[in-house]
C-alpha positions in Angstrom: -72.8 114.9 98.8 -70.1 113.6 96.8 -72.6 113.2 93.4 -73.4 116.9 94.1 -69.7 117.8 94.7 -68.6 115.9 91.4 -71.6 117.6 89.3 -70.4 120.7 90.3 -66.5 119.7 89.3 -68.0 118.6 86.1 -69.7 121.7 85.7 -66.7 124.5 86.9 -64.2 122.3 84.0 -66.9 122.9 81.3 -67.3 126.9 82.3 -63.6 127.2 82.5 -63.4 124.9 79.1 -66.1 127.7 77.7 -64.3 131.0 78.8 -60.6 129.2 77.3 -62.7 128.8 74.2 -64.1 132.3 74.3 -60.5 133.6 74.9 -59.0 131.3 72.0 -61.7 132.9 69.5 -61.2 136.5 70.9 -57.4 136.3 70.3 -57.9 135.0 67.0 -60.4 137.7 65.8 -57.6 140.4 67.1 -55.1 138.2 64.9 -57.1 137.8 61.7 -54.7 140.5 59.8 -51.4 137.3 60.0 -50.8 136.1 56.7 -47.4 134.6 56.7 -44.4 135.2 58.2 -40.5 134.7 57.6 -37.0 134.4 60.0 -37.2 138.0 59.7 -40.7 139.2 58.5 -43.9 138.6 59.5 -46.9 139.3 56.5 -50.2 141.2 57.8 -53.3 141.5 55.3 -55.3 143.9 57.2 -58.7 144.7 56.5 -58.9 148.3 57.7 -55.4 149.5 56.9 -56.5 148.1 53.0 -59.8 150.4 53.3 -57.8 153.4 54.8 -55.2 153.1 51.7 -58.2 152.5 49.1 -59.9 155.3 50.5 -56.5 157.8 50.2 -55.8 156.7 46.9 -59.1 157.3 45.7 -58.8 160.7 46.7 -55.3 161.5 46.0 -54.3 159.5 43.1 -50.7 159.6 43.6 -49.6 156.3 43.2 -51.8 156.3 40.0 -50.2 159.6 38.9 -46.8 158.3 39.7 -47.3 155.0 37.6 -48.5 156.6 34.8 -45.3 159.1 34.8 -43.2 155.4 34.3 -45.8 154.4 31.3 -47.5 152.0 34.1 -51.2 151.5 35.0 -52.2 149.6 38.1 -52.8 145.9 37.8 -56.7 145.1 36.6 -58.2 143.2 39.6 -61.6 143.8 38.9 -62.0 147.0 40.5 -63.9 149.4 37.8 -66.3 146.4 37.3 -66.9 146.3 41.2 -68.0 149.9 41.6 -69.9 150.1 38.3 -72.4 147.3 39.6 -72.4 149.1 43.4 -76.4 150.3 43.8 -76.8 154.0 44.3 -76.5 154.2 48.1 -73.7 152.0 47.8 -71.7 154.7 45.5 -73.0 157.1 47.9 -71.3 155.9 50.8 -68.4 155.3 49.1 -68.1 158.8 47.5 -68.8 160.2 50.8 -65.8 158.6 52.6 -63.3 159.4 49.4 -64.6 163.3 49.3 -63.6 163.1 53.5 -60.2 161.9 53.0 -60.2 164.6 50.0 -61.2 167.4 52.7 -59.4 166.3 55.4 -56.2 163.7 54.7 -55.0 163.9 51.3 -52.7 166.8 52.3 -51.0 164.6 55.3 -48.4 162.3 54.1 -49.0 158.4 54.7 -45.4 158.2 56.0 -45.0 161.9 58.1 -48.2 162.4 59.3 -50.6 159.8 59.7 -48.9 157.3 61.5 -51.3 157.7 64.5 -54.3 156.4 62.5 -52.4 154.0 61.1 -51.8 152.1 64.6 -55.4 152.8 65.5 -56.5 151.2 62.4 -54.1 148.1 63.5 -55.6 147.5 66.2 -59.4 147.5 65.1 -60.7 144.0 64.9 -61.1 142.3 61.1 -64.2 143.7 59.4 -66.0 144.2 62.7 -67.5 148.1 63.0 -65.3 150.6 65.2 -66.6 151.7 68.2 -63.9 154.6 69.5 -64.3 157.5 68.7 -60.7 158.3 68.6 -60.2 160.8 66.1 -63.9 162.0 65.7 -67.2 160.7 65.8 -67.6 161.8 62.1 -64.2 159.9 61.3 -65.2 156.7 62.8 -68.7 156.9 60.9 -67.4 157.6 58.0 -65.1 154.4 58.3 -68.2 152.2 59.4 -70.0 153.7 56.5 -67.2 152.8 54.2 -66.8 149.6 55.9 -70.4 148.1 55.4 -69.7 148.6 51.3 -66.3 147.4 51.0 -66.5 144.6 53.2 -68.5 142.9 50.7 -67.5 144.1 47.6 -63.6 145.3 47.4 -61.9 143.5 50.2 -62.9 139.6 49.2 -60.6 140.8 46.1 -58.4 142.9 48.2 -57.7 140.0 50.2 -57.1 137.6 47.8 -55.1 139.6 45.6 -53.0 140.6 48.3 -52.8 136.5 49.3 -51.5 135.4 46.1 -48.8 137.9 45.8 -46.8 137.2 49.0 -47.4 133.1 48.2 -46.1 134.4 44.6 -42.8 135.4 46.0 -42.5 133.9 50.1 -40.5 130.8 49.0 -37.7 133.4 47.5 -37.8 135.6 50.2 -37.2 132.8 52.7 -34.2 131.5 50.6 -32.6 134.8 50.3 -33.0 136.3 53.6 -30.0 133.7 55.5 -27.3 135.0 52.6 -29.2 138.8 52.1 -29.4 139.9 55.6 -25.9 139.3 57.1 -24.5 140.5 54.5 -26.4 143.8 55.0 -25.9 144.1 58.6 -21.9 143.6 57.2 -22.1 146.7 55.0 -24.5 148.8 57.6 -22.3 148.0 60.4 -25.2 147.7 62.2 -27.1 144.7 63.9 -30.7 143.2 63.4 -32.2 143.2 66.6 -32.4 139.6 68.0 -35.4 137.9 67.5 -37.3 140.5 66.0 -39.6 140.6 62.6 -40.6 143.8 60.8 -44.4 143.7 60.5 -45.5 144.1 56.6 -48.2 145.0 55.4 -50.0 143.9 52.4 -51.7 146.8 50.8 -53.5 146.7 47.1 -52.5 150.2 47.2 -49.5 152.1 49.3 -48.2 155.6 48.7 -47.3 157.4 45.3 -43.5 154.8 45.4 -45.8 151.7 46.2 -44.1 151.4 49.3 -43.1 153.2 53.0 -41.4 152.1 56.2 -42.1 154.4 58.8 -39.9 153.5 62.1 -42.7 154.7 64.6 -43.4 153.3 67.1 -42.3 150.6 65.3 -40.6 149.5 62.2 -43.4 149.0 59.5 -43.4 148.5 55.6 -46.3 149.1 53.9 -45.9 147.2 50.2 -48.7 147.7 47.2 -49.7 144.6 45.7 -51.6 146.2 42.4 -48.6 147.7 41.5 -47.6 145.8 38.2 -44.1 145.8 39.6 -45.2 143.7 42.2 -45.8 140.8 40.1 -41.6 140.7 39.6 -38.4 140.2 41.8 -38.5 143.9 42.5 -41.1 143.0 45.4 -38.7 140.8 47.1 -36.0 143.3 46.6 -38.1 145.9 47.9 -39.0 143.7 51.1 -35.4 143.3 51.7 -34.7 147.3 51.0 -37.5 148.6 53.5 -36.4 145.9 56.1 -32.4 147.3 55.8 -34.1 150.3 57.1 -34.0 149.0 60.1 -29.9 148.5 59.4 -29.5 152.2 57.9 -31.8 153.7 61.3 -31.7 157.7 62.1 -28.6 157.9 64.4 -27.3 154.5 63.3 -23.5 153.5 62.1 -24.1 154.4 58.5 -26.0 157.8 59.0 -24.1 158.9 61.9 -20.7 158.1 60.2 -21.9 160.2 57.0 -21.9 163.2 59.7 -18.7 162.5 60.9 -17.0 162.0 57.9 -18.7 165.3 56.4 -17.8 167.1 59.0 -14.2 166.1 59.5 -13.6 166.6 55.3 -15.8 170.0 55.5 -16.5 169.2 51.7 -17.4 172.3 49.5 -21.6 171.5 49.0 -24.4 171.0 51.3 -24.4 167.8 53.4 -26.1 164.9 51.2 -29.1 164.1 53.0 -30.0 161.4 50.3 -26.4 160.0 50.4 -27.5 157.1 53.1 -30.6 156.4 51.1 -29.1 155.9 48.0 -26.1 153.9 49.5 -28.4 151.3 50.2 -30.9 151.3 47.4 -27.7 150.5 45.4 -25.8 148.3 47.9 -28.9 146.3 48.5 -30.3 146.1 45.0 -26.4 145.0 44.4 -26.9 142.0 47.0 -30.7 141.2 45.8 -29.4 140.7 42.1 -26.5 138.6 43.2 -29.0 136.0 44.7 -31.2 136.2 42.4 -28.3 134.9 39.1 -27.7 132.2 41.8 -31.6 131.3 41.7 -30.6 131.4 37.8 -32.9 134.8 37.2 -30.0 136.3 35.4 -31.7 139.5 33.7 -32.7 141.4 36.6 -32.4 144.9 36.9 -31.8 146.3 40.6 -34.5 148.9 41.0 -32.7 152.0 41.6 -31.3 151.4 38.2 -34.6 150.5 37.1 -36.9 153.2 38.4 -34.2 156.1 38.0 -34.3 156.6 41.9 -31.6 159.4 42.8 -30.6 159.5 39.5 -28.3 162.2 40.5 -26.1 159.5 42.3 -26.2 157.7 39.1 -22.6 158.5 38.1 -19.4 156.4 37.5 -17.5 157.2 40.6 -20.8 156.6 43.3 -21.1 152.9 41.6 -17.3 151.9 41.9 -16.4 153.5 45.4 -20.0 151.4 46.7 -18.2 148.4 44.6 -15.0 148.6 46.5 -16.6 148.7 49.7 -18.6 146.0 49.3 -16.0 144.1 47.9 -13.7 145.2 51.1 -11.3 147.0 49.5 -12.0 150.1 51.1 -13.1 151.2 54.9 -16.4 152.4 55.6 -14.5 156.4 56.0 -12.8 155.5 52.8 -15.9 155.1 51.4 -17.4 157.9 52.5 -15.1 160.5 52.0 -14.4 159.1 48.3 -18.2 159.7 47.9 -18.2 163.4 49.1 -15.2 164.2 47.2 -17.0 163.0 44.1 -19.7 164.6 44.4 -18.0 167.6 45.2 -16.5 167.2 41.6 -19.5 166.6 40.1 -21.2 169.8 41.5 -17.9 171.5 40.5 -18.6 170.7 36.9 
């Protein structure tokens, strides 16, 4: 009785050793898309988020188009040679999958409108075919379709490509983000919430400005790697930018005090609805550059500056009231109403 009982301990330890086994595996299949992660950050290089943003770009072109208005071309990874050595039914299914997104996406915006796929997409398992039907039966095949070409052909340099950028710049990042974040949450007068990282992910391609951060459900940038930009400190200023969303939210000190400033000066133009946006491409591009002469990279260019984002903020007075304020010679409603009133001039001229 006892050698029975013991076999049958023996026996119950190695099922439950089996199904802890199974569950280990499982959980690590649903978390194949971790790359890396920071204090602040945490990297994701996710298979079918990379195939949804190959499969839009392919059909849109717009980060292409927007590249090529700056004199840039996307980095050469080996793409054209890839697609050029796919057999016909191979093409087939690709072109199949673009001309759908053609049909039926290209007209949503990545950051407005197709946030719902892009969580579905999440939380697909690595590579493995989808089985929902969430969207539509013809969505989902179309995908699978998709899938059972570029799982062998794009993504091992997809993945790879998208690997060696973050381990380009993740040592930087980590240095920075003790002395760049607090100083941020200073200037916001805002807090980042405790204990929380702001999933990125890596994507060879993003949307036409390389990168989004939509705030639904929750806080997410979405950064291209084949952007030739990507290759210099403007990634890790632009990690650092699309996190301080998260600083500058809807509702949040620095966008709800423009509201109240405008509307106790009643300044003579249309509320600025790019004012907050600007602020803090400038104030953090400011902060970034400052880091990055400490790190003795002293010819860096902050990217507004750079990339002639809201150049129509690029005036005299915008630079040196953002300069005081940063500096703490003026109050955040100082600032503010310094800002409208100079813009008011400007518009006035």
């Amino acid at each position: 009785m006892w050698l029975l009982t013991y076999r049958n301990w023996r026996y119950n330890i190695l099922i439950l050793f089996l199904l802890l086994s199974s569950f280990k595996i499982s959980a690590q299949e649903i978390k194949t898309s971790y790359a890396d992660s920071t204090s602040y950050y945490s990297f994701h290089n996710d298979y079918w988020i990379n195939l949804h943003h190959f499969l839009y770009q392919k059909a849109r072109g717009s980060q292409l188009n927007k590249l090529q208005e700056d004199g840039l071309e996307f980095l050469d990874i080996g793409e054209s040679r890839i697609y050029k050595s796919l057999n016909k039914k191979d093409q087939h299914k690709l072109d199949l999958a673009i001309k759908y997104y053609t049909e039926h996406l290209i007209e949503k915006d990545l950051l407005r409108d197709l946030g719902d796929i892009r969580v579905w997409l999440q939380n697909q398992k690595n590579t493995i075919l989808i089985r929902d039907t969430l969207f539509s039966e013809e969505y989902t095949s179309i995908l699978n379709s998709a899938s059972e070409v570029y799982s062998k052909t794009y993504w091992p340099i997809h993945k790879e490509h998208n690997q060696r950028v973050l381990q380009k710049h993740l040592e930087v990042i980590r240095s920075m983000e003790s002395p760049v974040i607090p100083k941020m949450e200073k200037i916001s007068l805002n807090k980042w919430p405790m204990n929380e990282k702001v999933r990125v992910d890596l994507t060879v391609y993003a949307n036409y400005a390389g990168a989004y951060t939509p705030s639904r459900p929750k806080m997410n940038i979405f950064i291209s790697t084949i952007d030739p930009r990507s290759l210099s400190l403007g990634f890790v200023e632009t990690i650092f930018h699309e996190g301080s969303h998260l600083l500058f939210n809807y509702g949040g000190p620095w966008r709800g005090g423009i509201t109240e400033v405008f509307e106790s000066e009643k300044p003579q133009i249309d509320y600025p609805i790019h004012l907050w946006h600007a602020s803090l491409f400038y104030l953090c591009g400011k902060i970034c550059q400052e880091e990055f002469i400490k790190r003795g990279f002293d010819n860096y260019t902050i990217t507004m500056i750079e990339r002639n984002i809201f150049n129509q903020y690029h005036f005299d007075d915008f630079f040196f009231t953002l300069n005081a304020y940063y500096d703490d010679k003026i109050t955040f409603s100082e600032t503010i109403a310094d800002l409208l009133k100079s813009i008011a001039e400007l518009k006035k001229n």
